[in-house]
C-alpha positions in Angstrom: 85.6 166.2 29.9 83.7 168.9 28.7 79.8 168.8 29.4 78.2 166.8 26.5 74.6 167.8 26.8 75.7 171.4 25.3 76.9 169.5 22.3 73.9 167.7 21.5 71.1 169.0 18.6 68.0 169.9 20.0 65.5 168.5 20.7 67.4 165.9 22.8 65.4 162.7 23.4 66.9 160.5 26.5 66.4 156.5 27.5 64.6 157.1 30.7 66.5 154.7 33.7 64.3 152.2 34.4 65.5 149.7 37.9 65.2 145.8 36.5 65.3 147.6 33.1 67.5 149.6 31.6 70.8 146.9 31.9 73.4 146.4 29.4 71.6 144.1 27.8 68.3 146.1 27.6 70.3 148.9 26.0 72.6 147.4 23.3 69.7 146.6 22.0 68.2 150.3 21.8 71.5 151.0 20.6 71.6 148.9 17.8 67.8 149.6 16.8 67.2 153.6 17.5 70.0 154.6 19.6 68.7 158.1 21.6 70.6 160.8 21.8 71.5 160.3 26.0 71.7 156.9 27.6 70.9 156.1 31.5 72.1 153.2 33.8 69.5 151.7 35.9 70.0 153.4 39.0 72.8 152.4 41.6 72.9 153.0 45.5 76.0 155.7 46.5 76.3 154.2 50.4 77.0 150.6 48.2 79.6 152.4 45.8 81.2 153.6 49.1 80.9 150.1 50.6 83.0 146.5 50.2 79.9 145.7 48.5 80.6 148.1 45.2 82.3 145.4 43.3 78.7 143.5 43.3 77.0 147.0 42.0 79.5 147.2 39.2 77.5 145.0 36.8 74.6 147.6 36.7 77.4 150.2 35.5 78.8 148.1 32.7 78.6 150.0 29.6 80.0 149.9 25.8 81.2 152.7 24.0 78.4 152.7 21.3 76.2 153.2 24.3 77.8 157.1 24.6 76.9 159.8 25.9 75.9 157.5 29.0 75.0 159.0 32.3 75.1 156.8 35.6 72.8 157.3 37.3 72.7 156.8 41.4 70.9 157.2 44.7 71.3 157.8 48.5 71.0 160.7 51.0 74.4 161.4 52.2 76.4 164.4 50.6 79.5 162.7 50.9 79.2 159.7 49.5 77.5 161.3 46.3 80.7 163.2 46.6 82.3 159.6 46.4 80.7 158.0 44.0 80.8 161.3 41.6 84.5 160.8 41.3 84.4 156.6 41.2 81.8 157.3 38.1 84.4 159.6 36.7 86.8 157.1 36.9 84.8 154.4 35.3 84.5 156.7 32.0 80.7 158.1 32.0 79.5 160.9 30.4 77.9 162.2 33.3 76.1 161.6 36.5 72.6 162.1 37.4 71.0 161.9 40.7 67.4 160.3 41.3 65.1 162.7 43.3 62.0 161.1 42.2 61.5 156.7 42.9 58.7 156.3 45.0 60.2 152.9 45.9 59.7 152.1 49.7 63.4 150.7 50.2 64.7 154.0 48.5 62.5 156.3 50.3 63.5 154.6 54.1 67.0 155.9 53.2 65.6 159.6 52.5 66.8 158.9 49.0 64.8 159.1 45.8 61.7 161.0 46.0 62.2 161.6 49.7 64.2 164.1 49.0 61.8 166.3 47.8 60.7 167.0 51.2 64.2 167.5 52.5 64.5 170.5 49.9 67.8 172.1 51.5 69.7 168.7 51.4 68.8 167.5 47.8 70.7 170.9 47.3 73.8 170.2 49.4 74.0 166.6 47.3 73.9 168.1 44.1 76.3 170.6 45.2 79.1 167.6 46.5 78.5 165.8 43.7 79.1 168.8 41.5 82.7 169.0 43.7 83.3 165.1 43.3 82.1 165.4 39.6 84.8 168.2 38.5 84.1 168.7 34.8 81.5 166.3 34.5 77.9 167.2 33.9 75.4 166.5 36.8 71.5 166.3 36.5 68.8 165.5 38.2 66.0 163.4 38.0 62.7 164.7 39.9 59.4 164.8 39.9 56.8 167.9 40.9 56.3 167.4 44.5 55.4 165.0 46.8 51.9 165.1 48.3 50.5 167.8 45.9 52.0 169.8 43.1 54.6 172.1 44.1 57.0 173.0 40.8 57.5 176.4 41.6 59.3 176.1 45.1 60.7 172.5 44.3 62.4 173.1 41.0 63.9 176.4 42.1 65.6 175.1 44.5 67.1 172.6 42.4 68.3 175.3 40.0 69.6 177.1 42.5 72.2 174.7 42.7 72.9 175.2 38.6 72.9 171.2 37.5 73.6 170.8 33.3 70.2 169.7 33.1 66.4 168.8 34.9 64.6 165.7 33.6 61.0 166.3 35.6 58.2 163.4 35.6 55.0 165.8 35.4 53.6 163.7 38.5 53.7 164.4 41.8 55.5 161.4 44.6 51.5 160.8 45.6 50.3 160.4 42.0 52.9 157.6 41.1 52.0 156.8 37.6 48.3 156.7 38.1 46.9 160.5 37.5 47.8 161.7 33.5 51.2 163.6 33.6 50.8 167.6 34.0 53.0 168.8 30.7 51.4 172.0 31.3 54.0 172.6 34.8 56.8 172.9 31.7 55.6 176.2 31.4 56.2 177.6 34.9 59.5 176.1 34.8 60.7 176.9 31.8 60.1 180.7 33.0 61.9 179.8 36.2 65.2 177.8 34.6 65.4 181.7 32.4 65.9 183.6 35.4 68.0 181.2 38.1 70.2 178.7 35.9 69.3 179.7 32.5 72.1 177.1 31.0 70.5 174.1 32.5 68.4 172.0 30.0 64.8 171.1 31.0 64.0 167.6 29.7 60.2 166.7 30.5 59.2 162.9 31.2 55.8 161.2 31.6 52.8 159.5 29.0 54.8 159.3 25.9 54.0 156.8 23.2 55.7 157.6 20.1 58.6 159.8 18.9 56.3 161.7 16.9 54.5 162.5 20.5 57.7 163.5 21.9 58.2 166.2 19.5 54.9 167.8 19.2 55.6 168.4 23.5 58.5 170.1 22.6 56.9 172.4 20.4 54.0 172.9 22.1 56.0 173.1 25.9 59.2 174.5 24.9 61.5 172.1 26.6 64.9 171.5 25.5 64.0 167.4 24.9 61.8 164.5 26.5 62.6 161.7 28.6 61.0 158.1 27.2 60.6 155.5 29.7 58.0 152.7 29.5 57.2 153.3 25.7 60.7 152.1 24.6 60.2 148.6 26.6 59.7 146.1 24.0 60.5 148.5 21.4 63.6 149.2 20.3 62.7 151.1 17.5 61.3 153.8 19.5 63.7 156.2 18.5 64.3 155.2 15.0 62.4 157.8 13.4 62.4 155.6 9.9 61.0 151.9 11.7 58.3 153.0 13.4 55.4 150.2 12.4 57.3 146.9 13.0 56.0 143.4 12.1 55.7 140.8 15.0 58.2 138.7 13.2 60.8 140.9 13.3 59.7 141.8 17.0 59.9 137.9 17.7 63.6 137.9 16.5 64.5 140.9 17.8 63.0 139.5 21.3 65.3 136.2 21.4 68.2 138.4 20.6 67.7 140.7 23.3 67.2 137.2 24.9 70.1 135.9 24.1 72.5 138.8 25.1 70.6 139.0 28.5 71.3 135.2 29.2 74.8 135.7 27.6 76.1 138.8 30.4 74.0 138.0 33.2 73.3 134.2 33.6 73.5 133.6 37.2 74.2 137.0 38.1 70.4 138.2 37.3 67.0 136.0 37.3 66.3 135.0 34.0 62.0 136.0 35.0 63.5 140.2 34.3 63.0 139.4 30.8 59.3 138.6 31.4 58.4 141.7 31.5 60.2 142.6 28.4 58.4 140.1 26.5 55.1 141.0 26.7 55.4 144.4 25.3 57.7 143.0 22.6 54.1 141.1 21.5 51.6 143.5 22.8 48.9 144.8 20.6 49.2 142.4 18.2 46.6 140.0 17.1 46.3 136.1 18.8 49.1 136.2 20.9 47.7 135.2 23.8 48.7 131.8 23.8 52.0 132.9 22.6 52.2 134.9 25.5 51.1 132.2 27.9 53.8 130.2 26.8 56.4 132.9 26.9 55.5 133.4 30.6 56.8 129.9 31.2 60.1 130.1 29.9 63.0 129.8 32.1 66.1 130.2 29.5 67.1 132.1 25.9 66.4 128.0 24.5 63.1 127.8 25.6 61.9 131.1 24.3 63.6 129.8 20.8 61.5 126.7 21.1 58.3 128.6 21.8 58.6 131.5 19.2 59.3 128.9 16.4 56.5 126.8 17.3 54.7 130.2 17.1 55.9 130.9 14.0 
């Protein structure tokens, strides 16, 4: 398995993993619409993969093979059980794996996982290193952001090259900042300068306030990086990375919506609440024109058949 990010043209745009998000469902969809050029799971616990539990877990790493390259991507704080689940993820035929160093989720963070780690600098280092071992030939990243409390790139991300991964996908925000202060783009330079002297073959993929493919590629020209991570712009649009649709009617957004509905229904029903859809539904509609009863109704659906019902009447 050699390491597919070296194979791919640059610039390399990614499906950010989103939890609640980026399922199956979410991104056959992307996939048939404006497939990017690197897929993500949502993100999936290590202790659980190393558990009794895993075979409950193994429905947020379903995949199909027009999904590829697809990289799991997991969480935790123990080196050997990301040394585990590097080799389970191996197994179940991923293109790589990338460990999350950035949620700010409460219930991640009392583990010492996700952004945790970024105070813990010496073990994030230790688990990208086992799951390097676990891994064997397949590519590892890592998903980070710039510091916790305050902005700290320069001493954060070296550390994290230090340890060589294939590639860094950084959120230009710090842990405190959430999603609430306008992402720092201008950090890529510091780091670019600091990926060419410690791990000069590990990509840098920046991540944070971008609305349009066109966006993403002015970053990269202006930043240098080697692509850009999309996240919340490519909810309710799977056109996002088709460079040809990018102005979509809200007809074709309405069908396109009960199809996504349909396959979510179809692969989850009683696995996954039906309400995860909600939130895809109102950016499918947003920014269009008297919607808002449309979007009232919407919010009271409970199945793929009611949404049918309401988006005819609509129409």
């Amino acid at each position: 398995m050699a390491n597919f990010w070296n194979k791919l043209n640059k610039p390399i745009m990614c499906l950010a993993p989103m939890a609640d998000v980026t399922d199956v469902a979410f991104r056959r969809i992307i996939t048939k619409y404006g497939h990017p050029d690197v897929m993500f799971t949502e993100f999936v616990s290590c202790d659980g993969l190393c558990s009794e539990g895993k075979k409950n877990l193994l429905l947020n790493l379903k995949y199909t093979n027009k999904e590829q390259p697809i990289v799991a991507q997991v969480f935790g704080s123990k080196p050997e059980n990301f040394y585990q689940t590097a080799k389970i993820i191996k197994k179940l035929g991923f293109d790589g794996i990338d460990i999350n160093i950035g949620c700010p989720h409460k219930h991640v963070e009392k583990q010492g996982a996700g952004s945790a780690l970024i105070k813990n600098p010496e073990l994030a280092q230790k688990i990208i290193l086992e799951t390097k071992r676990g891994a064997e030939n397949m590519p590892v990243s890592v998903k980070t952001r710039i510091g916790y409390n305050k902005i700290e790139t320069a001493s954060w991300i070296k550390t994290l090259l230090k340890a060589e991964p294939a590639a860094i996908s950084i959120h230009w925000r710090t842990r405190k900042e959430a999603s609430k202060a306008p992402a720092h783009w201008e950090e890529a330079r510091k780091v670019i300068k600091l990926r060419d002297k410690y791990s000069p073959q590990t990509l840098i993929i920046g991540n944070g306030d971008v609305e349009t493919l066109e966006q993403a590629h002015q970053l990269v020209k202006k930043y240098k990086v080697d692509g850009v991570m999309i996240g919340r712009g490519v909810i309710g649009n799977p056109w996002f990375f088709n460079s040809v649709m990018q102005d979509v009617d809200l007809k074709t957004r309405l069908k396109v919506m009960l199809e996504h509905t349909k396959l979510f229904e179809k692969i989850f029903k009683n696995k996954k609440s039906f309400l995860l859809m909600r939130k895809h539904m109102i950016k499918y509609i947003k920014g269009f024109d008297n919607v808002k009863k449309l979007r009232i109704e919407l919010m009271k659906t409970k199945n793929a058949k009611e949404v049918e019902k309401v988006i005819n009447q609509f129409l």
